[in-house]
Structure formats: C-alpha cells, structure tokens
C-alpha positions as CSV (number, residue, x, y, z in Angstrom):
1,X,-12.4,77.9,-172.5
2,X,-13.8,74.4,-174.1
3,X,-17.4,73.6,-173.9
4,X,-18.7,73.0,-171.0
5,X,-19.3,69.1,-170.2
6,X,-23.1,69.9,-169.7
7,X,-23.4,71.3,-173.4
8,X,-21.4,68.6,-175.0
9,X,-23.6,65.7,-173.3
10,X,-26.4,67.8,-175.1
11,X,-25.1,68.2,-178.7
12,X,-24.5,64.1,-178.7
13,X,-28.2,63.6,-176.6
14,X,-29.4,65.7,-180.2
15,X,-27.4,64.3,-182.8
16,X,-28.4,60.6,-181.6
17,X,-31.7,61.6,-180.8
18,X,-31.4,59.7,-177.4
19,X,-30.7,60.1,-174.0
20,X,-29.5,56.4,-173.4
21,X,-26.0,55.7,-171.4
22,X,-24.6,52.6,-172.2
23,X,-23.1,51.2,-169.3
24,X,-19.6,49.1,-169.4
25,X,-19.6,46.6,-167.3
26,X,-18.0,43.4,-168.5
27,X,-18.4,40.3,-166.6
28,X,-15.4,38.6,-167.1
29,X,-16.1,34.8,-166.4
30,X,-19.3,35.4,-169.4
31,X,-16.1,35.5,-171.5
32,X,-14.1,32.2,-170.9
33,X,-11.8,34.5,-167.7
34,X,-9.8,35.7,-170.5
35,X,-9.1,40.0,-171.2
36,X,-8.7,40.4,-174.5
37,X,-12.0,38.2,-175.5
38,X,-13.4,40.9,-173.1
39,X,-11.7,43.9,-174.8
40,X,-13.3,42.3,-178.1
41,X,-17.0,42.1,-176.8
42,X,-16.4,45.6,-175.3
43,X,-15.6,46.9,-178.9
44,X,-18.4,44.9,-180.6
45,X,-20.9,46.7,-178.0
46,X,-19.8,50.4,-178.5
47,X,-19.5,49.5,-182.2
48,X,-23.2,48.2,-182.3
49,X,-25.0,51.0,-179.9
50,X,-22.9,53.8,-180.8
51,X,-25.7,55.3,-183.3
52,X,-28.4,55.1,-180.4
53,X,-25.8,56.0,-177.3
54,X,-25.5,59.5,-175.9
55,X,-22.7,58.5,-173.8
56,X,-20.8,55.2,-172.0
57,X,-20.2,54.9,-168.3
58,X,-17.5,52.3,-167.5
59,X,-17.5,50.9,-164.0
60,X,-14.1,50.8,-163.0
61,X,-14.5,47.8,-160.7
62,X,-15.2,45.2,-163.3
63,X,-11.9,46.1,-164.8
64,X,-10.2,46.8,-161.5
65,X,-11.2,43.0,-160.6
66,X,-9.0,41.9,-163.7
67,X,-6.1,43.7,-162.2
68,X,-3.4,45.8,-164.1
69,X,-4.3,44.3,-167.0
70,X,-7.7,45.3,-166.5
71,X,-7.1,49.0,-166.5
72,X,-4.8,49.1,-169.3
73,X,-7.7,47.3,-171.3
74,X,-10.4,50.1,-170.0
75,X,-8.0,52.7,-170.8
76,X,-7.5,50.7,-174.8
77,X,-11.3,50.9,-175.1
78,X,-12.1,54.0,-173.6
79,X,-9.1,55.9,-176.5
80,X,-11.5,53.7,-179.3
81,X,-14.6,55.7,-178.3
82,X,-14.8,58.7,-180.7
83,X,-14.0,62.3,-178.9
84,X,-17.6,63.9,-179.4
85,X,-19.1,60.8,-177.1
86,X,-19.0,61.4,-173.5
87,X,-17.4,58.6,-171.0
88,X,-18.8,59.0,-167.9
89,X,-16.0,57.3,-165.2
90,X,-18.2,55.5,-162.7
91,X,-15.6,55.5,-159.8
92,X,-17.5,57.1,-156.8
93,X,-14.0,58.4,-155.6
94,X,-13.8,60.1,-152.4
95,X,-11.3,61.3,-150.3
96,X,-10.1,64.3,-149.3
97,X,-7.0,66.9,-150.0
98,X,-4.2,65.7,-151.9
99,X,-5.6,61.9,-152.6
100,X,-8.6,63.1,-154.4
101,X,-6.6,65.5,-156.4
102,X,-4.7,62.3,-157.4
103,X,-8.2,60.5,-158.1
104,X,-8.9,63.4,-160.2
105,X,-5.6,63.8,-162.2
106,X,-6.3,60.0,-162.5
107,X,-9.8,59.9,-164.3
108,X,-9.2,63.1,-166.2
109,X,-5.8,63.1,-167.1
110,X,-4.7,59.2,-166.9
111,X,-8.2,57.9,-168.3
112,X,-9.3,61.0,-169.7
113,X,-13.0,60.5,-168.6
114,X,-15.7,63.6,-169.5
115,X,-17.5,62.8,-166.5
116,X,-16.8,60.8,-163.4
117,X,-19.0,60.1,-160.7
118,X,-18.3,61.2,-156.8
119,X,-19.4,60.1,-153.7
120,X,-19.8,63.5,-151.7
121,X,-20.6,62.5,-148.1
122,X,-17.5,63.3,-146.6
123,X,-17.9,67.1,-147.2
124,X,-17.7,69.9,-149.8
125,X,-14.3,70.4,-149.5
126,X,-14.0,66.6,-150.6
127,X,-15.1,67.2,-154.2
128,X,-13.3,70.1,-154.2
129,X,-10.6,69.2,-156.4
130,X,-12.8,68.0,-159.1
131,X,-14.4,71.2,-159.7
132,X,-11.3,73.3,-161.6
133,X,-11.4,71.3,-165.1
134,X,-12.6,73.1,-167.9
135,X,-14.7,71.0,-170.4
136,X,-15.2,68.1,-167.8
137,X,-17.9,67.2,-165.0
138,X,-18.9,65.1,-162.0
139,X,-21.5,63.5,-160.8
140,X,-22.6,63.2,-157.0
141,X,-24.0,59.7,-155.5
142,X,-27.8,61.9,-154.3
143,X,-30.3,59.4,-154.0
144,X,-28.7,56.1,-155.6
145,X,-31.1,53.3,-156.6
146,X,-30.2,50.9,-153.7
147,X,-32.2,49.8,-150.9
148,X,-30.6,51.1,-148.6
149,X,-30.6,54.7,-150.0
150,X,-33.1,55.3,-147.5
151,X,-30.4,55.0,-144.2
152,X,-28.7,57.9,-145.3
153,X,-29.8,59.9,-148.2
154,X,-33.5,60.3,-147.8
155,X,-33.2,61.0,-143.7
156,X,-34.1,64.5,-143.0
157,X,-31.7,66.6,-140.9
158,X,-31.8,70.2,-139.9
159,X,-31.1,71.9,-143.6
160,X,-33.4,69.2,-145.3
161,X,-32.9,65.7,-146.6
162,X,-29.5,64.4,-147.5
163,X,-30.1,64.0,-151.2
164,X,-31.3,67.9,-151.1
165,X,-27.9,69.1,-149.0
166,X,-25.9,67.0,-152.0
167,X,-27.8,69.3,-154.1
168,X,-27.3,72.3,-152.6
169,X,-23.3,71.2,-153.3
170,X,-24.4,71.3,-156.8
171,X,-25.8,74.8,-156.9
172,X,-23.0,76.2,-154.7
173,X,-20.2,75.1,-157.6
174,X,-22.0,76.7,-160.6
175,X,-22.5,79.8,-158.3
176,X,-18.9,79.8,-156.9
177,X,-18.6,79.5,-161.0
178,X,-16.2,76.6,-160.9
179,X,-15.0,75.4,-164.1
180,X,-16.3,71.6,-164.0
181,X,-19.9,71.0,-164.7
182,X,-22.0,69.3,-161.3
183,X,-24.8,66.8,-161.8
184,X,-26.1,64.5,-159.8
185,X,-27.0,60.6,-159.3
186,X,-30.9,59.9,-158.8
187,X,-31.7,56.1,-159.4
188,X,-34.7,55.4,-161.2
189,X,-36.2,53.1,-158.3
190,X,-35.6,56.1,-156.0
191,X,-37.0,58.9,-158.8
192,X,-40.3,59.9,-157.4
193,X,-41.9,63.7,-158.3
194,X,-40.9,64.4,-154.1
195,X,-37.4,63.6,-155.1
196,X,-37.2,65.7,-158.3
197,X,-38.3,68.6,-156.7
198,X,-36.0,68.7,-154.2
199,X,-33.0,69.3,-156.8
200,X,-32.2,71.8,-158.7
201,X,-32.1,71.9,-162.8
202,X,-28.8,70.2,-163.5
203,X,-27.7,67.2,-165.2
204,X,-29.0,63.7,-164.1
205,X,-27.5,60.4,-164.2
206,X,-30.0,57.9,-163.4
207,X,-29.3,54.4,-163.1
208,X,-31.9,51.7,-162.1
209,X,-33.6,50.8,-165.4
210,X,-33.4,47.6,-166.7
211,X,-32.1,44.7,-164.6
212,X,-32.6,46.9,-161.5
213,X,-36.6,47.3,-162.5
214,X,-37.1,51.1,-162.2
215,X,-40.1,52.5,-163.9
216,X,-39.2,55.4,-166.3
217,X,-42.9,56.9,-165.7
218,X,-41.2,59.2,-162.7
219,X,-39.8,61.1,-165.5
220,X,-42.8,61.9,-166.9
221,X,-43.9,66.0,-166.8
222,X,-40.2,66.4,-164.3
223,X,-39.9,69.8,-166.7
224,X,-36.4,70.0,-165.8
225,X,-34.2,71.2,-169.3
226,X,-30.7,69.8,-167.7
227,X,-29.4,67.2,-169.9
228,X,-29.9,63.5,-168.4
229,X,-28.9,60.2,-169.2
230,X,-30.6,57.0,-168.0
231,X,-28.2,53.8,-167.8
232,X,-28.6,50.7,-169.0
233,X,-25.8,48.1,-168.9
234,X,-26.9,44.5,-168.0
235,X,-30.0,45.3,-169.8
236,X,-27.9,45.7,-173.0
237,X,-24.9,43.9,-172.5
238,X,-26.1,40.8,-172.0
239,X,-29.5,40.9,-172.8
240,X,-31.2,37.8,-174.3
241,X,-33.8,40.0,-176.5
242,X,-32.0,41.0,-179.1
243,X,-28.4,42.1,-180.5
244,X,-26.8,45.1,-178.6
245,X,-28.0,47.8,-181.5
246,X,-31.5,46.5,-181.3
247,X,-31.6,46.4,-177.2
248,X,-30.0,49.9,-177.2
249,X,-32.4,50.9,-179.7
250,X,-35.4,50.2,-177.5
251,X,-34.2,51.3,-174.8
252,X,-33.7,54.5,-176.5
253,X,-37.0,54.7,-178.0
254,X,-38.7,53.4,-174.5
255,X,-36.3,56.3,-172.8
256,X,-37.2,58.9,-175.1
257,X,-40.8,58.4,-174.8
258,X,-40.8,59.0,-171.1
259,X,-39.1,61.9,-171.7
260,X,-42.1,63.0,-174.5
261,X,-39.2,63.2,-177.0
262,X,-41.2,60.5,-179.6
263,X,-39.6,57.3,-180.3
C-alpha cells in the first residue's frame, strides 16, 4: 500500500513550508485565443510558485472550453508537475454507477490527478467508486464559497445541516476503511467557527481567498491537525502586484500566518 493522499499533501505542506494551492485556471482570450501561448504561461507559473506551492488544482473547464485540444494540453502540463506535488482535479464529477466509475478511471488513471474534487449531493453511493484508490483522494463540494451555498448546504434537515450530513460521508469512508483519502470543500467566505465545528478533522480545501475576498481570520485557533490547502488562482495568475513567485510567496506567508505557522 502507497501513502496515503492525506500524508503526502503533508510531507510537500512541510517541505515548502506552505499550505498555498495554486489554482490553474487559464483564461484563454488573456493569451491572444491561442493553446500553446497558454501551455507556455501555465509552465512559467508552476515553474515560478513551485518553491512556495503545496499543491495545483486545475479546473477542468477552462481547458474543457478549448476543446480536445484543451485537455490534451492539461494533461502535457499536468505530466511536467514533479511526482511529489499533489494535483488536485477540480472536476465536481457526479453521477452515479458505472458513469462515475468512468469519471474516476478518467481523473486517476487518464489524468492521473492525486486528488479530485466531487460533488456528493446525489447520495453516498454516488462517490462510491472514488473511494477504492490507494494513494489518491477526493474532495466533497460541503459548504462552497458561493452565494448561494446558503439554498442548500447550510439548510438544516432532520440529521443536521447539509454541509454536516457531507461530513458525516467523510467519516463513514475512513471508518468503512476505504482506500482513498476523504476531505472536504469549505470556502473561505463560508468558513465561520459554526462551520468548522460541524466537520470532522479531515483535510480541507478552501477556496475563496483572493479575488473571491474571503478573510483567512476564520482559520484562526480552528485546532483541526488535517492537512488543508487554501486556493488562490486569479489572485496569482494574473495578479497585477507582482511576478507569480512573489504573489505566491505572500500568499503563502499571509496563509501561513493565519494558520500560526510564522511567515
């Protein structure tokens, strides 16, 4: 049995000393409408942030949008990233039976993502397929940074809130002891201490700071020992403050701070 996904997100969090995921999402007309100037940015970025980067989440729509070409270009860059960094596939696949099997032979075995993240709401048995690969993990949409997070995920219902019963799924794999490691999404916006403990200790992915404008105080004192990442894309993509190493370097240092890891 490989390491589990959960303990190889936290041997790169502590070599790099940060906690930052770099999000991948390219914005096509920014580079003249043309793939491979896009394939060139993309490699300039990972080049330029991998010292401060504890993993990289492509979204698979911006490359989806370019069409085939697109995806043979994600899959180009995603075989440049070095093994030990975790890629985190942002997909939110779901579906149920024998098509999400297929979604998962497709982001673990076709793009070879560590990590992909999963939208849960039609049911258990809908991430079910995920949860058999060894070394690898998901991520389930709990409370996601949107407005309208609050028309579904925060409602109560008769075994608690939404975000807690997508929780509960998490707990349930690691005591079924299923091979793939379960975290969940929480967007910074939506991160409040009420939130936080309403889930149980395992890995966060929390998107929300940056362009999105979520306040990275919520993580203050959370005393959860999980490994978590907080995403950044726009912010360092194609952020006017700087070069990508020095915007992923502050947003490491501003990241690792909240945490009370220094700077």
């Amino acid at each position: 049995m490989s390491a589990g996904y959960s303990d190889q997100l936290a041997i790169r969090s502590g070599e790099t000393g940060s906690n930052l995921c770099v999000g991948l999402d390219p914005r096509i007309e920014k580079h003249g409408d043309n793939i491979l100037e896009v394939e060139r940015f993309l490699d300039h970025v990972i080049d330029q942030t991998l010292p401060r980067t504890a993993c990289y989440k492509p979204n698979i729509a911006y490359f989806e949008a370019m069409g085939p070409e697109g995806l043979m270009m994600l899959k180009r860059v995603l075989d440049r990233i070095p093994e030990n960094v975790p890629v985190i596939l942002d997909a939110k696949r779901s579906d149920i039976g024998e098509t999400q099997r297929r979604y998962a032979e497709a982001c673990f075995e076709g793009f070879r993502a560590d990590a992909v993240t999963i939208n849960p709401f039609m049911g258990y048995d809908s991430i079910e397929p995920f949860l058999d690969y060894d070394g690898k993990g998901i991520y389930l949409l709990a409370v996601t940074s949107n407005p309208g997070s609050a028309d579904l995920q925060r409602r109560k219902s008769e075994g608690g809130r939404i975000f807690e019963i997508v929780g509960q799924f998490a707990s349930r794999a690691k005591e079924e002891g299923r091979e793939t490691d379960v975290g969940l999404v929480v967007g910074l916006t939506n991160a409040g201490e009420d939130v936080l403990a309403g889930l149980p200790d395992v890995p966060l992915l929390i998107p929300g700071l940056g362009a999105q404008g979520g306040d990275l105080s919520a993580l203050k004192g959370s005393g959860r020992t999980a490994p978590n990442v907080v995403n950044v894309s726009r912010g360092v993509l194609y952020g006017k403050e700087g070069s990508p190493a020095d915007l992923a370097a502050r947003f490491a240092g501003e990241i690792a701070k909240a945490l009370g890891q220094g700077g």
